[in-house]
PDB file with SEQRES, HELIX, SHEET and CRYST1 records, atoms N, CA, C and O in Angstrom:
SEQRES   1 A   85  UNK UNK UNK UNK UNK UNK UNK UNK UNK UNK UNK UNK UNK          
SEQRES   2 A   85  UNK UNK UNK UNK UNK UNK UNK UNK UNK UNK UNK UNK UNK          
SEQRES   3 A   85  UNK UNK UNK UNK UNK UNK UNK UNK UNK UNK UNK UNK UNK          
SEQRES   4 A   85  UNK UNK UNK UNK UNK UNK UNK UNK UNK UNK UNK UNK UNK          
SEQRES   5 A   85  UNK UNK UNK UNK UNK UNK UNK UNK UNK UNK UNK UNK UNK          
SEQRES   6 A   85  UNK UNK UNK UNK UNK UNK UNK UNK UNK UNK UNK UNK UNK          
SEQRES   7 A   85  UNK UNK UNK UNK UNK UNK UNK                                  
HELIX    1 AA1 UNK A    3  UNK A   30  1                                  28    
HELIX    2 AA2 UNK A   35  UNK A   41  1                                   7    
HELIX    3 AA3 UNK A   51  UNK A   57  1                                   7    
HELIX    4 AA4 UNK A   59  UNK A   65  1                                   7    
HELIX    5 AA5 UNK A   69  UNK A   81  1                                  13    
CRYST1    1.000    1.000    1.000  90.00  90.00  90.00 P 1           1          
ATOM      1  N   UNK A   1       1.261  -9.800 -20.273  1.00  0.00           N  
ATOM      2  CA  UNK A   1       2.260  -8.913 -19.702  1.00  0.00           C  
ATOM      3  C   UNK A   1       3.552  -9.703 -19.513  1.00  0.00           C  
ATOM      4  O   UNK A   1       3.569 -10.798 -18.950  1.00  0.00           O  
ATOM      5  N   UNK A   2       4.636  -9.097 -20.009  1.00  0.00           N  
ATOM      6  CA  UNK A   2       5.758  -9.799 -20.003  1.00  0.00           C  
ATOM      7  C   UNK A   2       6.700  -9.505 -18.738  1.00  0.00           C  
ATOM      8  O   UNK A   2       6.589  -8.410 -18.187  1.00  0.00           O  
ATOM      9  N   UNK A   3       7.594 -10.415 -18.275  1.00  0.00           N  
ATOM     10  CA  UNK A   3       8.713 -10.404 -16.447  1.00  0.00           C  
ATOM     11  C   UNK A   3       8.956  -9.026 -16.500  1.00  0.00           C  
ATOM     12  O   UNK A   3       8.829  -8.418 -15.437  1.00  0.00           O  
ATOM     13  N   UNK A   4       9.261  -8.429 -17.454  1.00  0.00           N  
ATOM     14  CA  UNK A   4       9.596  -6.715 -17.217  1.00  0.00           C  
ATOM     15  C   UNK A   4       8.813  -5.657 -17.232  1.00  0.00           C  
ATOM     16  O   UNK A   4       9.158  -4.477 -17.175  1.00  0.00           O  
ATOM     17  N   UNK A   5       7.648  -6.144 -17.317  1.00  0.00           N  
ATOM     18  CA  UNK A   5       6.662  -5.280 -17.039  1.00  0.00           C  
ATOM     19  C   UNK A   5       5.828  -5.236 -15.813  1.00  0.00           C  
ATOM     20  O   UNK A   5       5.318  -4.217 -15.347  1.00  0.00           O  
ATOM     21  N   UNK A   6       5.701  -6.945 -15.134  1.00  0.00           N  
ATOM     22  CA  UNK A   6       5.708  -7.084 -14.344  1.00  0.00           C  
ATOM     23  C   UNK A   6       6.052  -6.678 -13.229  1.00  0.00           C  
ATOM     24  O   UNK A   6       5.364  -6.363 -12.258  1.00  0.00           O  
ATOM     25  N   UNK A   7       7.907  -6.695 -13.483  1.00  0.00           N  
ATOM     26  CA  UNK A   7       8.824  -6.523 -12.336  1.00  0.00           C  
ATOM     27  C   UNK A   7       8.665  -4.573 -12.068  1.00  0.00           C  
ATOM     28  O   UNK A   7       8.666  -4.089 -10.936  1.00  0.00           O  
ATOM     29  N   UNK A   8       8.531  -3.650 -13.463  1.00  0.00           N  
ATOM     30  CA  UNK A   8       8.370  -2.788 -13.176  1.00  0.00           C  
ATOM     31  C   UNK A   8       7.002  -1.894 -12.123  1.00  0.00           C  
ATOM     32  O   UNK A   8       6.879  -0.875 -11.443  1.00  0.00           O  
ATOM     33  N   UNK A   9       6.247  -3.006 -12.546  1.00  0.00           N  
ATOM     34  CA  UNK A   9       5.026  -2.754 -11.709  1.00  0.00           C  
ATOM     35  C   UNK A   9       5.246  -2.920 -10.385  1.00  0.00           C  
ATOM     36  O   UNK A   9       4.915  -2.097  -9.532  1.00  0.00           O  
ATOM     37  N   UNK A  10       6.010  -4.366 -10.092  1.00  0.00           N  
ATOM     38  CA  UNK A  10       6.113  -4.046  -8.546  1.00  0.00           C  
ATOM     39  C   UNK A  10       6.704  -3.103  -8.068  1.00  0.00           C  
ATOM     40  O   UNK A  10       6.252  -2.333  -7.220  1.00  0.00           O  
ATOM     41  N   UNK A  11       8.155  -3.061  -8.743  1.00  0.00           N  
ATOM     42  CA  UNK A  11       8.894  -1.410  -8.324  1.00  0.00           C  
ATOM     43  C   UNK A  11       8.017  -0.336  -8.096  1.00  0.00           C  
ATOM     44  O   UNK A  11       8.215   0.458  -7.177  1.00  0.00           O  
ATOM     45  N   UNK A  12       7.080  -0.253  -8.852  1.00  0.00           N  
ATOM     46  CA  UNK A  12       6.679   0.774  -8.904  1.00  0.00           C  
ATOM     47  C   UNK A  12       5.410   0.965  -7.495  1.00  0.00           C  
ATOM     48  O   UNK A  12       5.231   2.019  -6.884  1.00  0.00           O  
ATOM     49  N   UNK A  13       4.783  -0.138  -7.281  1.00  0.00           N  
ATOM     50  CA  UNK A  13       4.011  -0.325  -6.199  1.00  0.00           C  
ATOM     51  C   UNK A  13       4.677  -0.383  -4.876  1.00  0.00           C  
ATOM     52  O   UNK A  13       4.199   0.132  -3.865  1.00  0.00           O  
ATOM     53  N   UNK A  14       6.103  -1.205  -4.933  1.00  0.00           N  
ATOM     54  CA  UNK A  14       7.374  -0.528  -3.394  1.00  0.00           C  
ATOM     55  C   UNK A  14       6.976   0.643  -3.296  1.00  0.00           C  
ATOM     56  O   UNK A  14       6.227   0.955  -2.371  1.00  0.00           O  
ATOM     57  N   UNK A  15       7.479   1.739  -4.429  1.00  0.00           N  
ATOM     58  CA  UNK A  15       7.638   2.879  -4.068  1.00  0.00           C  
ATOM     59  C   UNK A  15       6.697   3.754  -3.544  1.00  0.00           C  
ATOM     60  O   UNK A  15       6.761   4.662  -2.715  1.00  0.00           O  
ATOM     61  N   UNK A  16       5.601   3.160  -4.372  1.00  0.00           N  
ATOM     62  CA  UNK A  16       4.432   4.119  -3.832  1.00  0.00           C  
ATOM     63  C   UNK A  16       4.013   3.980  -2.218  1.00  0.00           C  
ATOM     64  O   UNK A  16       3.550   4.813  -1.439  1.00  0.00           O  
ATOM     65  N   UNK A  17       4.397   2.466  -2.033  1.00  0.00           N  
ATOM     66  CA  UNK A  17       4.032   1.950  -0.546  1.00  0.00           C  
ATOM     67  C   UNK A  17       4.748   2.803   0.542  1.00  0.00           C  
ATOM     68  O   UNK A  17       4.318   3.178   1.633  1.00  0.00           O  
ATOM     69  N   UNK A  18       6.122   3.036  -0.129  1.00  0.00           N  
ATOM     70  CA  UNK A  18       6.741   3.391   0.899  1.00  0.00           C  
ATOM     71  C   UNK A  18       6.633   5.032   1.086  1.00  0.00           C  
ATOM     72  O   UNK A  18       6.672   5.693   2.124  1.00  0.00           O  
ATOM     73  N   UNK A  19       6.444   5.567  -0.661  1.00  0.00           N  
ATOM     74  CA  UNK A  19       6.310   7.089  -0.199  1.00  0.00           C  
ATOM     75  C   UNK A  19       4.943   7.568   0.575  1.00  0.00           C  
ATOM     76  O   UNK A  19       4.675   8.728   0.887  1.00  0.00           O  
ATOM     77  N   UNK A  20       4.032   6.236   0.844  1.00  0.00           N  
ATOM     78  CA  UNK A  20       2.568   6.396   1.658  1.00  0.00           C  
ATOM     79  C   UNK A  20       3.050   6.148   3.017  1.00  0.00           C  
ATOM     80  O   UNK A  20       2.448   6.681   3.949  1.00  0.00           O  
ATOM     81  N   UNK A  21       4.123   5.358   3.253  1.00  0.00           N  
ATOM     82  CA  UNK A  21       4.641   4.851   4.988  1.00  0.00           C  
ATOM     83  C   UNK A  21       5.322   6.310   5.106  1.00  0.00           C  
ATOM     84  O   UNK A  21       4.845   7.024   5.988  1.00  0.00           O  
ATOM     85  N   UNK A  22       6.105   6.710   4.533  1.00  0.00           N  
ATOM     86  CA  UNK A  22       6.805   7.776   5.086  1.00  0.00           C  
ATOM     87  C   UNK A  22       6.030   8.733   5.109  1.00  0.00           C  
ATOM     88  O   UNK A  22       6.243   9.436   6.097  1.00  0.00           O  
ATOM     89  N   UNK A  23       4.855   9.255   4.187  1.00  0.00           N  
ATOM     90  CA  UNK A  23       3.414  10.209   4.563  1.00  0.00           C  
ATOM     91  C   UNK A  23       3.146  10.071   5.769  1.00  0.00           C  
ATOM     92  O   UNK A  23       3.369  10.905   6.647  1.00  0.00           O  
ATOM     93  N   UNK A  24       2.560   8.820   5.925  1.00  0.00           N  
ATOM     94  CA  UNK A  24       1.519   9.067   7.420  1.00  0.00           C  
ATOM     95  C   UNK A  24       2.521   9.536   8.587  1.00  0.00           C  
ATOM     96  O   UNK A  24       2.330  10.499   9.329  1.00  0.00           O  
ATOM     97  N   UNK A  25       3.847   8.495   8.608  1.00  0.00           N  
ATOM     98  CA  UNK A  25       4.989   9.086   9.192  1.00  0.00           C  
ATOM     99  C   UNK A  25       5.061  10.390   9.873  1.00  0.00           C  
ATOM    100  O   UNK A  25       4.881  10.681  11.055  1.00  0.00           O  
ATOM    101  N   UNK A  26       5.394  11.168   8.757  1.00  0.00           N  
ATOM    102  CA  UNK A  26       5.605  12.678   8.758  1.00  0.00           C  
ATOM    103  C   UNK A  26       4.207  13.314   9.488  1.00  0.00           C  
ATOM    104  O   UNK A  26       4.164  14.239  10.299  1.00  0.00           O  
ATOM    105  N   UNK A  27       3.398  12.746   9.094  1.00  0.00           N  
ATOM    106  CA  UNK A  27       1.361  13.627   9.595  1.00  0.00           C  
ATOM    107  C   UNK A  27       1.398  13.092  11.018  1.00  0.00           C  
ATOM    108  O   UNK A  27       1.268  13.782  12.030  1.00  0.00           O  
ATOM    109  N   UNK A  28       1.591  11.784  10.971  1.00  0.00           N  
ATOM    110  CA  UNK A  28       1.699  11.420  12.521  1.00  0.00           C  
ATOM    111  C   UNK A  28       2.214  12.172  13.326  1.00  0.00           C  
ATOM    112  O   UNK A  28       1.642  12.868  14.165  1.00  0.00           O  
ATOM    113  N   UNK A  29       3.779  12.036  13.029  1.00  0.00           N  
ATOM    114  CA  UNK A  29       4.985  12.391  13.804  1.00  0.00           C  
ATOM    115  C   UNK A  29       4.240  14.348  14.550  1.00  0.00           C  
ATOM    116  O   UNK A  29       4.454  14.814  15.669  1.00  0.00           O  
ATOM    117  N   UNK A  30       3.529  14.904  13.557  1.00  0.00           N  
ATOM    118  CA  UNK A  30       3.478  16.478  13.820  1.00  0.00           C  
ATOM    119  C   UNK A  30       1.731  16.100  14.459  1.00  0.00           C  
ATOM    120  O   UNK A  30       1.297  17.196  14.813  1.00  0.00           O  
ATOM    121  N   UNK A  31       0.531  14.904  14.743  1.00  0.00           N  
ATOM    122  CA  UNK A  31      -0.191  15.138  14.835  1.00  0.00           C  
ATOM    123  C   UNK A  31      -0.107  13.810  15.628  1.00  0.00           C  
ATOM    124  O   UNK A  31      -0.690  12.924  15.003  1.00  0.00           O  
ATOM    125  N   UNK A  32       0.427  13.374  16.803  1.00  0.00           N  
ATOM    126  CA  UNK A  32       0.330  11.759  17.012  1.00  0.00           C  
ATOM    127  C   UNK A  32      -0.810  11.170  17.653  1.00  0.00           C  
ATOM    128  O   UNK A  32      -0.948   9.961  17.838  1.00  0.00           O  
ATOM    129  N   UNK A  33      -1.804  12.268  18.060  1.00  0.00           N  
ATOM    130  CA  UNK A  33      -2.704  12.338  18.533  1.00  0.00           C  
ATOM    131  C   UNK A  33      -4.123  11.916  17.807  1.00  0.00           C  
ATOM    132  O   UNK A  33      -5.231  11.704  18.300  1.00  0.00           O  
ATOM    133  N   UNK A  34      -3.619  11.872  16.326  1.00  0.00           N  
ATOM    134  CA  UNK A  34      -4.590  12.109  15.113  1.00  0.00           C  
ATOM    135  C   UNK A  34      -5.039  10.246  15.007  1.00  0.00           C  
ATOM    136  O   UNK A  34      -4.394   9.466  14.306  1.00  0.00           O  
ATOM    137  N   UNK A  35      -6.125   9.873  15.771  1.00  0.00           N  
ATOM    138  CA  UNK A  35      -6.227   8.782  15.817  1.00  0.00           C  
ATOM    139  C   UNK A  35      -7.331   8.132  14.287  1.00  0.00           C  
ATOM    140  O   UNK A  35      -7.709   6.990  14.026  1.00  0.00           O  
ATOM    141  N   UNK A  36      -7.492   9.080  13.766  1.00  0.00           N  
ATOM    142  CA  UNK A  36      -8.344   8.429  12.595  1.00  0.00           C  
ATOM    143  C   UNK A  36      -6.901   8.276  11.424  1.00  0.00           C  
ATOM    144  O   UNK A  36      -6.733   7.153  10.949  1.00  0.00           O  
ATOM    145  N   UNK A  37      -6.202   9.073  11.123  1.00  0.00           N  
ATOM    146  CA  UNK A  37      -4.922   9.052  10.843  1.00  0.00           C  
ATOM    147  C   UNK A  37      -4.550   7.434  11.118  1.00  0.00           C  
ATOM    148  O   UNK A  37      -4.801   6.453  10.417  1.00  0.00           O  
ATOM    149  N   UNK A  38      -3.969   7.518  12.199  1.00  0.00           N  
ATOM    150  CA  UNK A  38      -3.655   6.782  12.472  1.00  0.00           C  
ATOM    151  C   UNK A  38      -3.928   5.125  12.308  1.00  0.00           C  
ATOM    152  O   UNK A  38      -3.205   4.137  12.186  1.00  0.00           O  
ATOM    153  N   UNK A  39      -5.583   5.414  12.384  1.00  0.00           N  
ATOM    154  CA  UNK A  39      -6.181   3.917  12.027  1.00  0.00           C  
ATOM    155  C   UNK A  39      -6.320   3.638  10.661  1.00  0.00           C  
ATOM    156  O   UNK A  39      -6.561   2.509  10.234  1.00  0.00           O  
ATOM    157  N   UNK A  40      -6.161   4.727   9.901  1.00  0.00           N  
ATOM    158  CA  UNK A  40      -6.009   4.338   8.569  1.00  0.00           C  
ATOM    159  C   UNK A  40      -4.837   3.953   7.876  1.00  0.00           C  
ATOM    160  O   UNK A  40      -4.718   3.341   6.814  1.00  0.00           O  
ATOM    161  N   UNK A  41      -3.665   4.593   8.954  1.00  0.00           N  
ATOM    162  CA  UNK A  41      -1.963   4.030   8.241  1.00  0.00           C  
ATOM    163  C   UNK A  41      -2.233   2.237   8.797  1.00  0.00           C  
ATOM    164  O   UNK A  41      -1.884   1.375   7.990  1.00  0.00           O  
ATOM    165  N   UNK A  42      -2.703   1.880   9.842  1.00  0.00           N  
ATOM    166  CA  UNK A  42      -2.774   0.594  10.539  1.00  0.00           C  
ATOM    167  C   UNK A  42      -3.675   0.055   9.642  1.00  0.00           C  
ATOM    168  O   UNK A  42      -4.518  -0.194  10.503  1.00  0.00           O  
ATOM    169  N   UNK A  43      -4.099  -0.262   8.805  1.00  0.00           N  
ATOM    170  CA  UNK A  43      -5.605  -0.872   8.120  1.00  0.00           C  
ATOM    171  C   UNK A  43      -4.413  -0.598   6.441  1.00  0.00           C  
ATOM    172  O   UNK A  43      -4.515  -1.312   5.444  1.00  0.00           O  
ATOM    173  N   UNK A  44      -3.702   0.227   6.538  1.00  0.00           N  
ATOM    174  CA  UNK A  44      -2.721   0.666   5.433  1.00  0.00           C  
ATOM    175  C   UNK A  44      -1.693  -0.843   5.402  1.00  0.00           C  
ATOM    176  O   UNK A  44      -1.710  -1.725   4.544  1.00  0.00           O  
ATOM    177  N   UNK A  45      -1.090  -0.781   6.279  1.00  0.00           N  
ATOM    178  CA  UNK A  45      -0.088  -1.454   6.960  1.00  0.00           C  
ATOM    179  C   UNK A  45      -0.251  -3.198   6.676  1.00  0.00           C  
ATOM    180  O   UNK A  45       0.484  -4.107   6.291  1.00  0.00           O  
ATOM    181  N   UNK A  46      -1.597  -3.050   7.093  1.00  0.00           N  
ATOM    182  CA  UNK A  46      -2.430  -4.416   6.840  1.00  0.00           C  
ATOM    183  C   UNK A  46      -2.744  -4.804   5.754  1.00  0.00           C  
ATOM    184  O   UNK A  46      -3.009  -5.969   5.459  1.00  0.00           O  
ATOM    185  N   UNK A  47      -2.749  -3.595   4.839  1.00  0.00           N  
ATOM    186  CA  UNK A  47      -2.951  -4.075   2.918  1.00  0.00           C  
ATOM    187  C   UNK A  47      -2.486  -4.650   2.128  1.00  0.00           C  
ATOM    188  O   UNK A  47      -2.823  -5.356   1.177  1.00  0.00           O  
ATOM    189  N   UNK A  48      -0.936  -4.017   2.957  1.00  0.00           N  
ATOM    190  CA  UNK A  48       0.644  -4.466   2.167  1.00  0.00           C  
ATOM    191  C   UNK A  48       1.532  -5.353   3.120  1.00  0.00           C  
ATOM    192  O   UNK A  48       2.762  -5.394   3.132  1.00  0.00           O  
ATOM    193  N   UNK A  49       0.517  -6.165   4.041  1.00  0.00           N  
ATOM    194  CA  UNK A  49       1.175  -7.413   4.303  1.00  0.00           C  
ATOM    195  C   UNK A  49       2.489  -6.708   5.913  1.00  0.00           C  
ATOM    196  O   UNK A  49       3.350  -7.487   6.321  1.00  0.00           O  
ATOM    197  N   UNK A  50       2.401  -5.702   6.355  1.00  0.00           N  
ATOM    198  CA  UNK A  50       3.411  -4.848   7.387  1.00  0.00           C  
ATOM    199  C   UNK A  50       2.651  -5.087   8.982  1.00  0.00           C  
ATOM    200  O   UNK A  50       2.520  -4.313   9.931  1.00  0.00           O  
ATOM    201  N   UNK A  51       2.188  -6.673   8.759  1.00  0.00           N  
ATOM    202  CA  UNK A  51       1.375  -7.025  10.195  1.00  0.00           C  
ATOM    203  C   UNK A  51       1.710  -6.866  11.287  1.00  0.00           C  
ATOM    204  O   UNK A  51       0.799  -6.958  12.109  1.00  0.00           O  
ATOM    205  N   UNK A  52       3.049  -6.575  11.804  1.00  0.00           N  
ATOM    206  CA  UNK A  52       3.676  -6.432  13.269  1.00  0.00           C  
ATOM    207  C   UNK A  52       3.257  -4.933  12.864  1.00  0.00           C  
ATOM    208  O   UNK A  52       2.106  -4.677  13.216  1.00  0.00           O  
ATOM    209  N   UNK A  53       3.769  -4.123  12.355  1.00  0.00           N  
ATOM    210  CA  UNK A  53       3.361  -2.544  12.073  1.00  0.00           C  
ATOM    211  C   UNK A  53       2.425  -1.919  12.337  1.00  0.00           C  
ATOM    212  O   UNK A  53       2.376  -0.925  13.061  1.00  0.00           O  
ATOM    213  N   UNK A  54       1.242  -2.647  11.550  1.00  0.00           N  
ATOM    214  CA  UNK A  54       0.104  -2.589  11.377  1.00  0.00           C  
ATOM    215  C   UNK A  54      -0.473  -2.549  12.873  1.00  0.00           C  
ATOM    216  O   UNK A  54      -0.816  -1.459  13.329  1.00  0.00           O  
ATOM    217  N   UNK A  55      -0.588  -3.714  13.647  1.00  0.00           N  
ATOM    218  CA  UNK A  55      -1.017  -4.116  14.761  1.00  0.00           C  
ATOM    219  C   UNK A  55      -0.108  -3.360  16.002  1.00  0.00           C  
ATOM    220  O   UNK A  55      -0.148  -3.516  17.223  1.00  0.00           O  
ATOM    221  N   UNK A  56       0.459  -2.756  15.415  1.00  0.00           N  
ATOM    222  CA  UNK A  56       1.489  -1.580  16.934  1.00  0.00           C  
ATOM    223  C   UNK A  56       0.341  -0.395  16.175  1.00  0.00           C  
ATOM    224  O   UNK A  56      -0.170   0.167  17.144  1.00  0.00           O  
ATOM    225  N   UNK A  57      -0.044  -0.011  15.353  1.00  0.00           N  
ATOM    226  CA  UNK A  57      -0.954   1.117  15.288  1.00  0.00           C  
ATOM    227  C   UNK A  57      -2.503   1.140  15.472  1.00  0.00           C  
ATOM    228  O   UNK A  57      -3.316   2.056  15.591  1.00  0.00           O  
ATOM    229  N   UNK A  58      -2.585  -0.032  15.451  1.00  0.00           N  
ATOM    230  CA  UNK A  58      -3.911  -0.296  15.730  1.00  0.00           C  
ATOM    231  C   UNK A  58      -3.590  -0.167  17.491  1.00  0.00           C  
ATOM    232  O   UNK A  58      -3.909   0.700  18.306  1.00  0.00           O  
ATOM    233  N   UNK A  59      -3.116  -0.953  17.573  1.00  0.00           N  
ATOM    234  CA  UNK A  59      -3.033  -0.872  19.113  1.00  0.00           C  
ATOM    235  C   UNK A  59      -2.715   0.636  20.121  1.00  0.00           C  
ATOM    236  O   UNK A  59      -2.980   0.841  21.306  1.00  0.00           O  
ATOM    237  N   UNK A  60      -2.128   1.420  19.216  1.00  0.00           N  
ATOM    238  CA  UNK A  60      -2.170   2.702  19.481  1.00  0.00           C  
ATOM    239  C   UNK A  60      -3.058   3.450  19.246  1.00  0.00           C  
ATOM    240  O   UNK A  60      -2.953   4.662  19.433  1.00  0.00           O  
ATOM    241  N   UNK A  61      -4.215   2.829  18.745  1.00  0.00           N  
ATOM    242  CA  UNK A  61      -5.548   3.606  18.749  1.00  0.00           C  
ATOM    243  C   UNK A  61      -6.261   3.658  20.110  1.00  0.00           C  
ATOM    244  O   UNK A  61      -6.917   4.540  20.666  1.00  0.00           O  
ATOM    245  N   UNK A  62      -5.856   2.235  20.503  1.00  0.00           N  
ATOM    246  CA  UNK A  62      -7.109   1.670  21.592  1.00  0.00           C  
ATOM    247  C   UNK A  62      -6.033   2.698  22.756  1.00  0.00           C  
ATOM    248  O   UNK A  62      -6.310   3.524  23.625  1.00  0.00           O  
ATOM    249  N   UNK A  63      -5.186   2.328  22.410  1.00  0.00           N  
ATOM    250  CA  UNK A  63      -4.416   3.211  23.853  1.00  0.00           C  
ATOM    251  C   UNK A  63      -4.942   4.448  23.793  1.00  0.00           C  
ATOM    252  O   UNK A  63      -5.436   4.745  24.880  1.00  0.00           O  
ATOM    253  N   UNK A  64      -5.063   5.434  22.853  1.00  0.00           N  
ATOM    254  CA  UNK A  64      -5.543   6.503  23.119  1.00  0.00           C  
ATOM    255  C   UNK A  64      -7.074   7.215  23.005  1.00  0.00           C  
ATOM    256  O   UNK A  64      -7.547   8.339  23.170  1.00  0.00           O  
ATOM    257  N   UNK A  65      -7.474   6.102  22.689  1.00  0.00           N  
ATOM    258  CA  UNK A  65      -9.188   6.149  22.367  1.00  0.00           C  
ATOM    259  C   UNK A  65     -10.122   4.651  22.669  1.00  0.00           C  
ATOM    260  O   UNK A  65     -11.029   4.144  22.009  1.00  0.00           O  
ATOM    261  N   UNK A  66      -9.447   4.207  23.987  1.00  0.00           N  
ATOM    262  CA  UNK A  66     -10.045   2.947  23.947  1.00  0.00           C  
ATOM    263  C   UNK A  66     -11.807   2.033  23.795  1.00  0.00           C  
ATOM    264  O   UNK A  66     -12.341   1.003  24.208  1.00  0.00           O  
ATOM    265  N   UNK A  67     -12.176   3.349  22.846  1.00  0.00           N  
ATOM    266  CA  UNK A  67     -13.873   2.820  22.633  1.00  0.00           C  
ATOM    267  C   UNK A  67     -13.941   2.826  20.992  1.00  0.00           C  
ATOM    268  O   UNK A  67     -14.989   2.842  20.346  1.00  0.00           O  
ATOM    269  N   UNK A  68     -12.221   2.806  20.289  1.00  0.00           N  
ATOM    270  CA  UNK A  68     -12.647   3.242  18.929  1.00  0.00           C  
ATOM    271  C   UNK A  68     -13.437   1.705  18.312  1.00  0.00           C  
ATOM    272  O   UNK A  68     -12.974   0.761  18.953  1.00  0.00           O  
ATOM    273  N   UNK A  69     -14.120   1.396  17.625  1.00  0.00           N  
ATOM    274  CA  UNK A  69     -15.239   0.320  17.835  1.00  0.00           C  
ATOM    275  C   UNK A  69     -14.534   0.024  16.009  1.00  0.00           C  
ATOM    276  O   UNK A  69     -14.604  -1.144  15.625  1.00  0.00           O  
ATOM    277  N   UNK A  70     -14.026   0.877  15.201  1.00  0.00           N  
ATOM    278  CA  UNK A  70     -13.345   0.227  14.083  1.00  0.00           C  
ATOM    279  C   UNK A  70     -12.083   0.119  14.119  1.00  0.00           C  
ATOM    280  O   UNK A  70     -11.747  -0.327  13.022  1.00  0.00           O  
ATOM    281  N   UNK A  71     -10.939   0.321  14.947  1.00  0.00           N  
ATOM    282  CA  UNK A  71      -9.931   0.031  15.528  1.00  0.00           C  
ATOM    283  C   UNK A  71     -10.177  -1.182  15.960  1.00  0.00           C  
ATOM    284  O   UNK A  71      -9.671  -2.126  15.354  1.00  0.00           O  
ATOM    285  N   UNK A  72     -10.997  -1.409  17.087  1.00  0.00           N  
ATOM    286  CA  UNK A  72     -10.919  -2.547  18.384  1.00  0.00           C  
ATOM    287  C   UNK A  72     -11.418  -4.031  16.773  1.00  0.00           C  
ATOM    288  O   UNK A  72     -10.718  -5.025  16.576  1.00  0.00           O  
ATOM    289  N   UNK A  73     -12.362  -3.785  16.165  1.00  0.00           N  
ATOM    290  CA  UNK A  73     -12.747  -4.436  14.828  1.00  0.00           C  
ATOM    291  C   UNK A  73     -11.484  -5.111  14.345  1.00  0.00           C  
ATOM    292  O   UNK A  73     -11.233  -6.290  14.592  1.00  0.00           O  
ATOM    293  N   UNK A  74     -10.364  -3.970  13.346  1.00  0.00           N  
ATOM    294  CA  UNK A  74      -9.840  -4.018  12.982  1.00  0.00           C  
ATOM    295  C   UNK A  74      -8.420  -5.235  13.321  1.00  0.00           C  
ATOM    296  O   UNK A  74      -7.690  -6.007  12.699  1.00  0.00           O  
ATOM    297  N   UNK A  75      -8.679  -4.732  14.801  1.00  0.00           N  
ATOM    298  CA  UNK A  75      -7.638  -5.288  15.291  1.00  0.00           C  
ATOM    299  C   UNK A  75      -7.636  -6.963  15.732  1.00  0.00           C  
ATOM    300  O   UNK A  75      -6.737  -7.796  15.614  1.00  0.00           O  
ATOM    301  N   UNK A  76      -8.886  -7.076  16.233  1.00  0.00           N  
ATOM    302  CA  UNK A  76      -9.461  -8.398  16.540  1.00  0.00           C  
ATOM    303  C   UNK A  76      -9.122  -9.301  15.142  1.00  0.00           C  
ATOM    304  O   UNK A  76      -8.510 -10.368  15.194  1.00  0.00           O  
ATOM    305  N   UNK A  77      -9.672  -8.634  13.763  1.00  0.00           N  
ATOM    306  CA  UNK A  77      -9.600  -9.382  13.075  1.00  0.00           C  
ATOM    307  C   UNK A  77      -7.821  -9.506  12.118  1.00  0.00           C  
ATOM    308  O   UNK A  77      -7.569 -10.338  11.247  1.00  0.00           O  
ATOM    309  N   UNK A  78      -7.383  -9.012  12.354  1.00  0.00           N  
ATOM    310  CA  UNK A  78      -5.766  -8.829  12.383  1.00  0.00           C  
ATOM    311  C   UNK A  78      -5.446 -10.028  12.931  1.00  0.00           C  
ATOM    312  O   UNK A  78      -5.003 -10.964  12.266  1.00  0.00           O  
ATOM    313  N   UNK A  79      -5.689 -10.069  14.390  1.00  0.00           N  
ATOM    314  CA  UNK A  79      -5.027 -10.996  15.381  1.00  0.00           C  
ATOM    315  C   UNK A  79      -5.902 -12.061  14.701  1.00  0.00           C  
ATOM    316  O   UNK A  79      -5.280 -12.944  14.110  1.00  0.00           O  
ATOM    317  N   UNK A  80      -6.638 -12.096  14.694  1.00  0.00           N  
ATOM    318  CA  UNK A  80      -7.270 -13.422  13.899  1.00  0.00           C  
ATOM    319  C   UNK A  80      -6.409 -13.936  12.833  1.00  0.00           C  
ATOM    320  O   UNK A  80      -5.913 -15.061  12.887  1.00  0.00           O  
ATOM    321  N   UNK A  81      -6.262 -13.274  12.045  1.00  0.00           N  
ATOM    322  CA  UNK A  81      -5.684 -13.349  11.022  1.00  0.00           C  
ATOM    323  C   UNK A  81      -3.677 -13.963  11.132  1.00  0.00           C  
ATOM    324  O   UNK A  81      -2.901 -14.779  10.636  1.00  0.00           O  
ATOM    325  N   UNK A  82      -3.708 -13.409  11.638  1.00  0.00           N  
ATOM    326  CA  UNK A  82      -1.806 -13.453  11.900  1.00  0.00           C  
ATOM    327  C   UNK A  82      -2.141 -13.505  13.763  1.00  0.00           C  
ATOM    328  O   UNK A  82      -2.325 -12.463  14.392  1.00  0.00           O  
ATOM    329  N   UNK A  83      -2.166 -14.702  14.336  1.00  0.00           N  
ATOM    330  CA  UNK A  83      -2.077 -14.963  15.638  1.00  0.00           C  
ATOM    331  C   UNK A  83      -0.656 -14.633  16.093  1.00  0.00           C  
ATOM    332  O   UNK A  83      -0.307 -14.294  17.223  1.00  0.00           O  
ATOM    333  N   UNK A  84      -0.030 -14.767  15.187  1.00  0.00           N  
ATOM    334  CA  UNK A  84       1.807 -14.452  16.216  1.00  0.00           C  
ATOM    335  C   UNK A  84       2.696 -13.059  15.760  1.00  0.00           C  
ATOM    336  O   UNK A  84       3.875 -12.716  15.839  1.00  0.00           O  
ATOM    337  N   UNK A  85       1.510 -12.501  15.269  1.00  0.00           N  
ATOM    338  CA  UNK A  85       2.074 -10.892  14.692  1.00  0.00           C  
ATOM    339  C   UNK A  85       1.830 -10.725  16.693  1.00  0.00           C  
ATOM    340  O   UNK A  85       2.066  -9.656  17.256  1.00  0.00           O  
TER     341      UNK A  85                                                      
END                                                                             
């Protein structure tokens, strides 16, 4: 694969990233309550490297469901992962 095919691929993976951030966005924003939603944009967030992001939604799980047991998971191993996110 040659630099321009490459480079188009990443473009093309930005975009998709971001038209998936601005999805959950929008589902959130009308459902903020929607905590499986939610733990999946945070575990999302975490795919593509958006670790401060990521870990404000995870953490907004436990705030509103503080027994979610793949949230509280998720998150532990986050902070493991990136101690100063």
């Amino acid at each position: 694969m040659d630099h321009r095919h490459r480079r188009r691929d990443l473009a093309s993976e930005r975009e998709q990233a971001e038209w998936l951030i601005n999805y959950f966005r929008r589902h959130l924003a009308a459902n903020p309550l929607d905590v499986d939603l939610r733990l999946k944009f945070g575990l999302f967030l975490l795919e593509i490297g958006r670790t401060a992001d990521a870990l404000a939604e995870l953490r907004e799980v436990l705030r509103l469901q503080p027994n979610h047991l793949r949230a509280r998971e998720a998150l532990a191993q986050a902070e493991a992962q990136h101690p100063r996110s």
